[in-house]
C-alpha positions in Angstrom: 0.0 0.0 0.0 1.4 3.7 -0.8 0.2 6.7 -0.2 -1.4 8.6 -2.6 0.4 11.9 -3.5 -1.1 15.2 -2.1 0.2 18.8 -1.3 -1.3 18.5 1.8 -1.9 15.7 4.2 -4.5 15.7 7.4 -2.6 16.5 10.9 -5.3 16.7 13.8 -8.5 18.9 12.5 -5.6 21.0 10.8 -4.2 21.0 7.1 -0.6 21.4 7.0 2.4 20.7 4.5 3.3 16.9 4.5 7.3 17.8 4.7 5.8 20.0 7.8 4.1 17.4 9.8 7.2 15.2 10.7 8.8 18.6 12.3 5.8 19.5 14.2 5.8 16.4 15.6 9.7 16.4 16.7 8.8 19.8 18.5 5.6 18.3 20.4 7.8 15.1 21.6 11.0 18.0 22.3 9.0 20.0 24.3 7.2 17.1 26.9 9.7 14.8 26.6 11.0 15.5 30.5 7.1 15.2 31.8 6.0 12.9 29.3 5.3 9.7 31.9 3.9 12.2 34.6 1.6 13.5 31.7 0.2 10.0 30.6 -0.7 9.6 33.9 -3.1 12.6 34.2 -4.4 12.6 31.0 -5.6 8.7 31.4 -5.8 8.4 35.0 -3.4 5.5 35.1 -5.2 3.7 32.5 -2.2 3.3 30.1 -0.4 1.4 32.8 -3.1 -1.5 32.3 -3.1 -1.1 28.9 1.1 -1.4 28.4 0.8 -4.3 31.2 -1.6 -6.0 28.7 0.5 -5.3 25.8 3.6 -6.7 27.1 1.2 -9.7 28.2 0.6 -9.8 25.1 3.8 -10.2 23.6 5.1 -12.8 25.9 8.8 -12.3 25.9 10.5 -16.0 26.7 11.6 -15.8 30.3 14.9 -18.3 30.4 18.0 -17.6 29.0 17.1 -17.5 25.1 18.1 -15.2 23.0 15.0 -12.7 21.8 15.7 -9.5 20.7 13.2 -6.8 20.1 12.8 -3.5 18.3 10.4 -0.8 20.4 9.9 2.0 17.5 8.7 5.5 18.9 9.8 4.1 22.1 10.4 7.1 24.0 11.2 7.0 27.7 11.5 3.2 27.6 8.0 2.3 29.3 7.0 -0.6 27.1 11.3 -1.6 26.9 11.5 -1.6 30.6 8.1 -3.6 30.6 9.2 -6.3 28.2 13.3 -6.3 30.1 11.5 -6.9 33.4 9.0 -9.7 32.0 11.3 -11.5 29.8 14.1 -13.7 31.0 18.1 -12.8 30.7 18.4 -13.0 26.7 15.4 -10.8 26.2 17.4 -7.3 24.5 15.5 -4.3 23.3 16.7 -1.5 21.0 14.3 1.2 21.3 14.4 3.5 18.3 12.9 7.3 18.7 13.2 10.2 16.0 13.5 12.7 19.0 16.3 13.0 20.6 15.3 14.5 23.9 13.2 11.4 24.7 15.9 8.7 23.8 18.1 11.0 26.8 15.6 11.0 29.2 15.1 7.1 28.0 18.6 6.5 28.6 18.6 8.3 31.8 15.8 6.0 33.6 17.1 3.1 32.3 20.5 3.5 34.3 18.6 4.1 37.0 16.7 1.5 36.9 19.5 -1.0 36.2 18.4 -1.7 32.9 21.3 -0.5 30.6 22.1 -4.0 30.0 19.1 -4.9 28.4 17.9 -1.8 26.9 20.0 0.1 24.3 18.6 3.6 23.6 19.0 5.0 19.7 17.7 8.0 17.5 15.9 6.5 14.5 13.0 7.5 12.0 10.5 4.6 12.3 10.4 5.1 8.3 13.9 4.4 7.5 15.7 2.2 10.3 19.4 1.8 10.7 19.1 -2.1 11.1 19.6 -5.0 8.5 17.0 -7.0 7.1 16.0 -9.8 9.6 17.0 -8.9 13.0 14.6 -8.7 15.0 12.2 -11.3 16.7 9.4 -8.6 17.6 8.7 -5.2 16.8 6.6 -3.4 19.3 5.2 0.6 18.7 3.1 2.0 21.9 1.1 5.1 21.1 3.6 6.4 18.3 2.4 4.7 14.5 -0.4 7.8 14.2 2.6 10.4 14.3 4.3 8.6 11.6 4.3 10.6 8.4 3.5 7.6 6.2 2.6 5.0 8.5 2.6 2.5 4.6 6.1 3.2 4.9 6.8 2.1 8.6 4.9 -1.0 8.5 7.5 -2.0 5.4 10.0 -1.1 7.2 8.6 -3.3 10.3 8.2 -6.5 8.2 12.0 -6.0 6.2 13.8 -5.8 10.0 11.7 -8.9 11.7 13.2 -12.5 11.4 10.3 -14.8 9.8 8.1 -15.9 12.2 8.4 -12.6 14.1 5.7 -10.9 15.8 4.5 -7.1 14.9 2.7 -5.5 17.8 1.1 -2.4 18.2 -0.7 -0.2 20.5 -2.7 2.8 19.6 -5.3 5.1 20.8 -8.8 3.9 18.6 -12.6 5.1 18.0 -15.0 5.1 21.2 -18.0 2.6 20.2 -19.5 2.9 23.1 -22.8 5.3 23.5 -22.5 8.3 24.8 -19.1 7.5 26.1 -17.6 8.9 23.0 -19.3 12.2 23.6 -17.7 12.5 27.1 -14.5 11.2 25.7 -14.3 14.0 23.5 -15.1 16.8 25.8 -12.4 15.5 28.4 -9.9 15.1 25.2 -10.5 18.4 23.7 -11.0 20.5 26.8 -8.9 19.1 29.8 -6.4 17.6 28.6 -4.9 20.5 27.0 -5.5 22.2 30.4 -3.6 20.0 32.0 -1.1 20.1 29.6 -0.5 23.5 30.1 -0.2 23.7 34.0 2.2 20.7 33.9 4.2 21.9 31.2 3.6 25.6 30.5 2.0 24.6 27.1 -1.1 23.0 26.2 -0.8 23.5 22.7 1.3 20.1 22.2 -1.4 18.3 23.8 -3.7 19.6 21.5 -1.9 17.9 18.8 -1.9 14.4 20.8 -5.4 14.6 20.7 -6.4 15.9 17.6 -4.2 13.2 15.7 -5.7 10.6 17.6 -8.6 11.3 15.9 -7.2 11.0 11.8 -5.7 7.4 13.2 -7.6 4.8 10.9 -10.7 2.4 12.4 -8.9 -0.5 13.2 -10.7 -2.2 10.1 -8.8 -0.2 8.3 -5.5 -0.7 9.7 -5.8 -4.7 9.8 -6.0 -3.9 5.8 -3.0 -1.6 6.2 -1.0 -3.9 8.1 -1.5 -7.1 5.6 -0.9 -5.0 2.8 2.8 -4.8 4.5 3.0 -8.5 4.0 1.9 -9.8 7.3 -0.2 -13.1 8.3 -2.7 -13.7 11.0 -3.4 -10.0 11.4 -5.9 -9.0 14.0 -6.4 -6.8 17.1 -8.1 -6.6 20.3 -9.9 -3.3 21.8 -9.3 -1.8 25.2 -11.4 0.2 28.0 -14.9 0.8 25.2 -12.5 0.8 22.1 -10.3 3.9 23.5 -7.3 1.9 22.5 -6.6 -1.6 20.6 -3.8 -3.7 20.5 -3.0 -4.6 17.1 -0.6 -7.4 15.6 1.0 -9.6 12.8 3.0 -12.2 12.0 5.7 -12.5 9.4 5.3 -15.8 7.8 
């Protein structure tokens, strides 16, 4: 699947440049990347703990001593890394990958401090084009970063070229409320407190603005089960979260 070519492309409710959208998004993750974990906290009450302790659950890293390495894109501060270190045995290695460079520090940071350098290597990388050779990996995991991809086609490719046959895709994203009248509700927190949280945590709600607005251009997860076959992969399905607020979504490459 490719993307067909516009001038413009969708980014929240707004209109903007493609060649624009990947900057904007490097200056949202710059500016919250030091209260980024405090902020998921507020803005889903806790919820995303649950949802990243299902996701590594999920994912099932092998807990002896075999070797099983792992590629978190958009991986931040290392939440889901340190997740998948702690649940998986002594050969389980993860490479987390992040386009800004501010959160890969403040990645890097935690994970001395939480004795995880070992396990967890921290690099800069665009989840579009990655610095890794064709078949390395034995799962590829992305936690609330695919919708800020510029051409998420592009990223799944590039998911399927660096997994090892038989390796697992995994991802988890923010979805569409089916529930009535919760999505209503949803949408007034999202649009009205969030950003005001945003802004006494940080000084700046606008960034949080942006979090939720592209939440809402993120494909049905219909469409993305298409998206992600069309990349090549097998046995393609997902499983919604808390009324469809998120969804876990995976693969296989055969």
């Amino acid at each position: 699947m490719t993307d067909t070519p516009e001038e413009t492309a969708p980014f929240g409710f707004r209109t903007v440049a493609e060649a624009e959208k990947q900057g904007l998004v490097n200056e949202v993750f710059s500016k919250v990347a030091l209260r980024y974990d405090q902020m998921n906290d507020l803005m889903s009450g806790g919820l995303h703990r649950l949802w990243k302790d299902d996701f590594v659950t999920l994912l099932s890293p092998p807990r002896g001593p075999r070797d099983f390495q792992v590629i978190d894109v958009a991986g931040g501060t290392g939440d889901i890394a340190f997740r998948i270190a702690r649940a998986g045995g002594l050969g389980t290695h993860i490479t987390i990958a992040d386009i800004s460079p501010e959160m890969v520090a403040e990645g890097a940071k935690r994970a001395g401090a939480e004795g995880l350098t070992g396990q967890c290597h921290f690099t800069v990388g665009n989840a579009e084009s990655l610095a890794f050779p064709d078949k390395s990996f034995d799962a590829y995991t992305i936690a609330f970063g695919i919708r800020n991809v510029t051409h998420i086609d592009r990223a799944l490719q590039e998911a399927y070229r660096v997994l090892k046959p038989g390796g697992k895709f995994q991802c988890l994203e923010f979805s569409h409320v089916d529930v009535p009248g919760l999505a209503a509700i949803y949408d007034a927190y999202s649009f009205t407190t969030i950003p005001a949280i945003g802004k006494v945590v940080t000084g700046d709600g606008a960034p949080y603005r942006y979090l939720v607005e592209s939440i809402r251009t993120f494909p049905e997860p219909e469409k993305f089960e298409t998206m992600i076959a069309a990349a090549g992969f097998g046995h393609v399905g997902h499983r919604s979260l808390s009324g469809s607020i998120v969804a876990i979504h995976w693969g296989w490459r055969i």
